[in-house]
ZAMARGU-4260 file (C-alpha; in steps of 0.2 Angstrom, whole numbers, plus 5000, padded with zeros to 4 digits):
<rodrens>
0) 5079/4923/5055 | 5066/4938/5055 | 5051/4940/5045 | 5045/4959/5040 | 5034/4958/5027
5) 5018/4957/5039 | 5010/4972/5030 | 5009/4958/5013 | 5002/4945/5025 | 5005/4944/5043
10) 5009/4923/5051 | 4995/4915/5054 | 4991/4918/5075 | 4992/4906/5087 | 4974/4907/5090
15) 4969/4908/5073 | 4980/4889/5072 | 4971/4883/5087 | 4951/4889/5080 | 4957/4883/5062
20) 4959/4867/5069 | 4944/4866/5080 | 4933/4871/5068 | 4937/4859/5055 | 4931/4846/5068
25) 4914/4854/5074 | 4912/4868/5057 | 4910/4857/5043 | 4892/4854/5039 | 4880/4868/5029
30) 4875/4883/5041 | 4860/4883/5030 | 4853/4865/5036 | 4840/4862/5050 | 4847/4847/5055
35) 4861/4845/5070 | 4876/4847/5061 | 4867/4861/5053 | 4861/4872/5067 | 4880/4867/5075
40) 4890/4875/5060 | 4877/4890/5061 | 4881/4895/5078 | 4899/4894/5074 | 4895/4904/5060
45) 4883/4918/5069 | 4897/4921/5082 | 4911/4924/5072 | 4901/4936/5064 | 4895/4945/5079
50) 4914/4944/5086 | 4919/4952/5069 | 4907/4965/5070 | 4910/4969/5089 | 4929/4971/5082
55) 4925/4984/5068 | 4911/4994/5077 | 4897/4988/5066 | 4878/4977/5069 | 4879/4958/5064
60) 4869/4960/5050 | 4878/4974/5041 | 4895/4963/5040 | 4898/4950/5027 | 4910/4935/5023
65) 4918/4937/5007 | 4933/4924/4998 | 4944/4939/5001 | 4948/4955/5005 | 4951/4960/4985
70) 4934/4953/4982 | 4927/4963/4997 | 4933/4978/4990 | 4928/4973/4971 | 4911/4971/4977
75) 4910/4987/4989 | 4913/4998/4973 | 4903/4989/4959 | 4887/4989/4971 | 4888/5004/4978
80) 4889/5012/4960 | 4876/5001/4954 | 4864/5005/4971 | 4866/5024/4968 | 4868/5024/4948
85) 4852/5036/4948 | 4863/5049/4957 | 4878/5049/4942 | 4894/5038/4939 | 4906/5047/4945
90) 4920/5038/4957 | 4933/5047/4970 | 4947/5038/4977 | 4964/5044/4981 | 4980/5041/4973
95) 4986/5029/4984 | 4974/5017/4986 | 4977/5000/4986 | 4980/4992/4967 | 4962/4982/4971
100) 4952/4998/4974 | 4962/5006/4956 | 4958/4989/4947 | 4937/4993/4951 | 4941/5011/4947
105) 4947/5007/4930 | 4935/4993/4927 | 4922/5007/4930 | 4931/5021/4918 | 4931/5007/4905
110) 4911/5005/4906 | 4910/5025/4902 | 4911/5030/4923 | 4922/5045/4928 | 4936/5045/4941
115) 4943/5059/4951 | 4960/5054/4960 | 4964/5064/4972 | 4985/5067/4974 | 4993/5066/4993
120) 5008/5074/4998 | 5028/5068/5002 | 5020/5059/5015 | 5009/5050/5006 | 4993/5057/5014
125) 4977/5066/5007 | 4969/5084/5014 | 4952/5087/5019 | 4950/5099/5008 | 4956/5091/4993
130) 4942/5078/4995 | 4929/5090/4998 | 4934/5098/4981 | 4934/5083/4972 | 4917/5078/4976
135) 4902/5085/4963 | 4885/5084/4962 | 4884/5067/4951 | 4896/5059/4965 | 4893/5041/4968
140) 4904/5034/4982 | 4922/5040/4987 | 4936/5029/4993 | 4950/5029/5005 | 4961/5018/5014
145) 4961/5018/5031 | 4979/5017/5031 | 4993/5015/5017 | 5000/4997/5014 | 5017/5003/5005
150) 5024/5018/5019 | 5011/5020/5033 | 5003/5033/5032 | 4985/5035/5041 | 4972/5045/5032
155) 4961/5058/5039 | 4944/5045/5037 | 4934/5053/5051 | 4936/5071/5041 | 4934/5065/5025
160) 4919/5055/5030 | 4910/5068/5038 | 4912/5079/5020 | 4905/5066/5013 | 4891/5063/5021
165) 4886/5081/5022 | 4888/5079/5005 | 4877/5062/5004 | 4890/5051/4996 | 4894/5036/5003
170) 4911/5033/5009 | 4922/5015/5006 | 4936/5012/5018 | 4949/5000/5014 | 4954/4995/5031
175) 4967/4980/5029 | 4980/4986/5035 | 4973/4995/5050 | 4960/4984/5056 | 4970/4973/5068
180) 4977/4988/5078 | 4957/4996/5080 | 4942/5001/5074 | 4939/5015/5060 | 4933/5030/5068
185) 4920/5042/5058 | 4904/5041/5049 | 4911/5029/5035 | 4897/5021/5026 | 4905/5004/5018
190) 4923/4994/5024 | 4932/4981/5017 | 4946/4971/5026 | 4956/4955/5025 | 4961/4942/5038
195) 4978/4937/5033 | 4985/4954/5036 | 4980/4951/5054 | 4985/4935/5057 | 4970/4926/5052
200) 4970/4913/5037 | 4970/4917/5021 | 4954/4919/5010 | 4944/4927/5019 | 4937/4946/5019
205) 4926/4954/5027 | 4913/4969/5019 | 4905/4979/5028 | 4889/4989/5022 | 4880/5001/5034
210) 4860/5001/5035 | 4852/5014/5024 | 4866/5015/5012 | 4860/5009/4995 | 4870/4995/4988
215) 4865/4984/4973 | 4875/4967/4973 | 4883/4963/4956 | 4882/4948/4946 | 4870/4931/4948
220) 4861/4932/4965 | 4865/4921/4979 | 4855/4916/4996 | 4873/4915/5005 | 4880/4931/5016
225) 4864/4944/5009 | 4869/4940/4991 | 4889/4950/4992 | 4897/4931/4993 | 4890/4920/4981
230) 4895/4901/4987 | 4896/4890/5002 | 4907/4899/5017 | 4923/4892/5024 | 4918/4892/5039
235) 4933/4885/5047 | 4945/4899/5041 | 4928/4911/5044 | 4929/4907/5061 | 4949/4905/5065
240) 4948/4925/5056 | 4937/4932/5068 | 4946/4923/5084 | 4961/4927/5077 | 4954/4949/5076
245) 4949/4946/5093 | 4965/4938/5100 | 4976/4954/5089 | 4964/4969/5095 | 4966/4963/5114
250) 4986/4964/5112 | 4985/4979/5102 | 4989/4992/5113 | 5003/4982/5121 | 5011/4979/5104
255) 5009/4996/5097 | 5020/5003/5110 | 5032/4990/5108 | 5032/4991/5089 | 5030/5007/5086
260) 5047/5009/5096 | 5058/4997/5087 | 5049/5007/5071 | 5057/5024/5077 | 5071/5016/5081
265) 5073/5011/5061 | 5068/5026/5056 | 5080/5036/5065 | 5095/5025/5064 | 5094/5021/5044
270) 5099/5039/5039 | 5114/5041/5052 | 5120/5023/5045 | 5119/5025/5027 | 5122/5039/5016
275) 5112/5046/5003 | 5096/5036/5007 | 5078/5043/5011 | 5065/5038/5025 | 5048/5040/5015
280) 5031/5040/5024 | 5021/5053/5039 | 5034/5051/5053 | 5020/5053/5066 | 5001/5049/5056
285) 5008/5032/5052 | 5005/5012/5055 | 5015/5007/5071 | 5024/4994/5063 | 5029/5001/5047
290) 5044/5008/5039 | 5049/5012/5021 | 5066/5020/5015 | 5072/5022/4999 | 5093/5020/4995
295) 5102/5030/4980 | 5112/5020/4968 | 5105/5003/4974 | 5096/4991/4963 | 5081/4986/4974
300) 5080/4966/4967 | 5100/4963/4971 | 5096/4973/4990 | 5081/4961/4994 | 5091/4946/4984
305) 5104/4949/4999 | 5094/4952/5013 | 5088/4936/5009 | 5102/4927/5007 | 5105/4933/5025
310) 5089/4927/5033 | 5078/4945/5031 | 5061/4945/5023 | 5055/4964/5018 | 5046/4970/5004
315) 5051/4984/4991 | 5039/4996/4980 | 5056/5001/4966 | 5054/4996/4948 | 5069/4985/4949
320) 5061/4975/4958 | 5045/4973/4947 | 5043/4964/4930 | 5032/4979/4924 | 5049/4992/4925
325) 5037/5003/4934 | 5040/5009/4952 | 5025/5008/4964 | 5009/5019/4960 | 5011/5023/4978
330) 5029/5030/4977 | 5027/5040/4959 | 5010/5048/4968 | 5021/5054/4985 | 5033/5060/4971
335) 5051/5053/4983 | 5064/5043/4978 | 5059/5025/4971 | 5076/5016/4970 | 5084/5002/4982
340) 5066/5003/4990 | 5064/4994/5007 | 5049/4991/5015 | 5048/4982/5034 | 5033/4978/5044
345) 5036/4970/5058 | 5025/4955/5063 | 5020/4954/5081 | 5032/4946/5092 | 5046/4954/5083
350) 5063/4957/5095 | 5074/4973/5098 | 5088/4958/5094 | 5080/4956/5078 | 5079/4974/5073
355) 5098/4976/5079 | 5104/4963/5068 | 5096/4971/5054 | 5102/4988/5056 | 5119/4978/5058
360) 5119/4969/5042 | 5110/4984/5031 | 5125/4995/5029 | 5137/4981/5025 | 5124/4974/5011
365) 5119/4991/5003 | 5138/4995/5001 | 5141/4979/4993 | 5126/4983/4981 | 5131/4999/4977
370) 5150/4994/4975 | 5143/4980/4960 | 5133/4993/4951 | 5149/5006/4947 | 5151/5004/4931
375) 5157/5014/4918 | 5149/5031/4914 | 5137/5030/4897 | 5145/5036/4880 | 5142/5056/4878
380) 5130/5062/4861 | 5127/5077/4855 | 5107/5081/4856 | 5095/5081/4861 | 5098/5096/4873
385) 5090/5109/4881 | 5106/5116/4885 | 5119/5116/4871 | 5135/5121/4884 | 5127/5105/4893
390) 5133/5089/4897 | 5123/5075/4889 | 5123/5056/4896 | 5116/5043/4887 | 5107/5031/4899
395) 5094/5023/4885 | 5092/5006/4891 | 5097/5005/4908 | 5086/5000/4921 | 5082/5011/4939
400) 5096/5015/4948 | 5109/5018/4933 | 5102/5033/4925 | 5102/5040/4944 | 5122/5033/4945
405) 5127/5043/4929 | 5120/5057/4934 | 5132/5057/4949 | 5146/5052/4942 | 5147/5065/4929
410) 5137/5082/4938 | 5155/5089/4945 | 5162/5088/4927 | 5150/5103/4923 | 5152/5124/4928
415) 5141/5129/4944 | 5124/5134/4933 | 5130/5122/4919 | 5117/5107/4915 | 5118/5092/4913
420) 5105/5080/4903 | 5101/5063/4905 | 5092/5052/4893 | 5082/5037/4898 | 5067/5026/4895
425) 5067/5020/4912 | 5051/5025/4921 | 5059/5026/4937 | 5071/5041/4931 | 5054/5053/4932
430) 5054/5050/4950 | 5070/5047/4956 | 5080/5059/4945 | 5068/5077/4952 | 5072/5065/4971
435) 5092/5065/4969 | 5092/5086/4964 | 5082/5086/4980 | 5093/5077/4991 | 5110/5084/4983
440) 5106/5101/4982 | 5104/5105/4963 | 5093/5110/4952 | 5078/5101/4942 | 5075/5110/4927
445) 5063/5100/4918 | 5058/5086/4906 | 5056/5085/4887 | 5051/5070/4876 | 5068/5066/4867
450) 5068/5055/4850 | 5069/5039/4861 | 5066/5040/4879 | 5064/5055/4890 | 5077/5070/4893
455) 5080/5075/4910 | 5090/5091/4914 | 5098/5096/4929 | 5107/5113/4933 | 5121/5113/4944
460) 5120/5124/4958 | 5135/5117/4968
</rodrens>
């Protein structure tokens, strides 16, 4: 049955299977000897890298091996701060960044740096102009994806790299998830990528640091891949990567019309199927094999659990499905609904059959989640309230989607221009209450802390 989680890590390509193996045969001595075995594994070695570099638009030497594409990114940051440290500490990224490139922004807050993020629209995509604002005169390096791993949505790289540089700061581009379908246009001046969300093997990464841009490699030096990858190179998966980049960007354009179809095809047929759910994401600045939609009143871990069960393997950014009870940084930054979450990225090679059986088996799996989760409306109290003719609903304790649920059940016992306030602790309520008002027509009046939990209030327009 079909896989669709390709944007987590895409299966490992037929070429990338047949280099593996080939170079584990001819690839296993040091690069950095003199003898036969040696100079062998180095020309291995020397043309992955040239093929790699062909592949991102970059010289030879400018492009580096790295254990992964976290690592890639981990490095990027921490030397380019430490490179341009006499120019200030102050980081940019956006606020949808991948949780690697946030992790290296926090490490920095932490050893006295400053970090602007900038916010994104519903769509989950940055302005220009909001970049150009954010960057100041003690700017170090600004970062941002190429594309988003979670919705889709392509950046505006080439725009936001020209501010930059006019501006002299460097620009990182975290281009995993859009490195397989072409090359970053713009004047970027640092990428970082990942072979297994193109179908090459996991653990490696590849960073990519442009002549002239003043980069300082952190931690114990190393003679291996300029000093950005301490430790000897595996070269058999290094190789299998770049074969595997080649092999993907010369089906590209045939698979992006294919994939981009089925896509549209997801996107428009998910809302007239189901009710009360919400395609989040840039309909047309997006991945062409991507789509994310969120479901009211479903609990995202029970709709996954059963998509399972029935042979479909997507992802989901809801709180209900994370052990943290917090929905996806991605999500809460686009400001769109967060429960019953689903992402699908379809792999390449994926079938109109396969998409029609999932749109086939979607409604009748989402209908039996939401018909598990009625139960029976929370106890009513007396405060706190913003509203004292209000309703109040108690929903302390009750995971993403029941606030949501209660909500529903109880908004037509209330007057038109009546309220009715919800109290939660659930993190997910912020996003996905302000989200329901949206998409039913009422009205979000606000938020206040309550004595335990959060209290949400909601007017009644209809």
């Amino acid at each position: 049955m079909p896989y669709f989680d390709a944007a987590s890590t895409a299966p490992l390509h037929p070429v990338a299977r047949q280099a593996l193996l080939s170079a584990l045969d001819d690839g296993w001595a040091d690069p950095a000897r003199l003898y036969r075995e040696g100079r062998r594994a180095r020309v291995l070695l020397d043309a992955a890298r040239e093929a790699a570099a062909e592949a991102v638009g970059c010289r030879p030497d400018e492009l580096s091996f790295t254990p992964s594409g976290t690592h890639a990114v981990h490095s990027a940051v921490a030397g380019a701060l430490a490179g341009r440290r006499r120019t200030g500490r102050h980081l940019v990224t956006s606020a949808v960044e991948h949780s690697c490139v946030l992790h290296a922004a926090e490490t920095h807050r932490a050893a006295g740096g400053t970090v602007t993020e900038v916010g994104v629209d519903r769509a989950g995509r940055v302005t220009a102009e909001a970049y150009r604002a954010a960057l100041r005169p003690d700017t170090a390096l600004a970062c941002l994806q190429s594309a988003n791993h979670e919705v889709g949505t392509t950046q505006p790289v080439e725009e936001v790299a020209a501010d930059c540089a006019r501006a002299g700061v460097p620009l990182l581009v975290d281009a995993a998830q859009s490195l397989g379908w072409g090359a970053v246009d713009g004047g970027w001046s640092l990428l970082a990528s990942s072979a297994h969300k193109w179908g090459g093997p996991p653990g490696v990464g590849l960073l990519v640091v442009r002549k002239g841009v003043r980069f300082a490699p952190q931690g114990p030096s190393d003679e291996r891949e300029r000093g950005r990858a301490p430790g000897f190179e595996n070269l058999p998966a290094i190789v299998a990567a770049a074969a595997s980049l080649r092999a993907v960007r010369a089906e590209a354009a045939a698979e992006r019309a294919r994939l981009s179809a089925l896509v549209d095809r997801i996107r428009e047929r998910v809302p007239m199927l189901l009710d009360d759910v919400e395609v989040v994401g840039d309909p047309v600045r997006r991945l062409p094999h991507l789509v994310t939609f969120s479901c009211l009143y479903v609990d995202g871990e029970a709709l996954l659990g059963e998509l399972d069960r029935l042979g479909f393997a997507v992802s989901s950014g809801s709180s209900c499905t994370s052990s943290t009870l917090t929905p996806s940084h991605v999500l809460r930054a686009m400001g769109v609904l967060s429960e019953g979450n689903v992402r699908v990225s379809l792999p390449r090679g994926t079938t109109e059959g396969d998409v029609e059986e999932f749109l086939r088996v979607l409604p009748e799996v989402v209908t039996r989640v939401r018909g598990s989760l009625d139960v029976p409306a929370a106890p009513v109290r007396e405060e706190p309230t913003l509203d004292e003719a209000g309703l109040v609903v108690d929903a302390l304790g009750r995971r993403c989607p029941i606030p949501v649920i209660e909500l529903a059940k109880v908004i037509g016992d209330v007057p038109v221009g009546a309220t009715v306030t919800v109290l939660s602790d659930d993190e997910a309520a912020r996003l996905d209450i302000p989200a329901w008002c949206g998409m039913r027509g009422q009205e979000y009046v606000g938020e206040r802390e309550a004595a335990r939990g959060v209290a949400y209030v909601v007017r009644r327009l209809s």
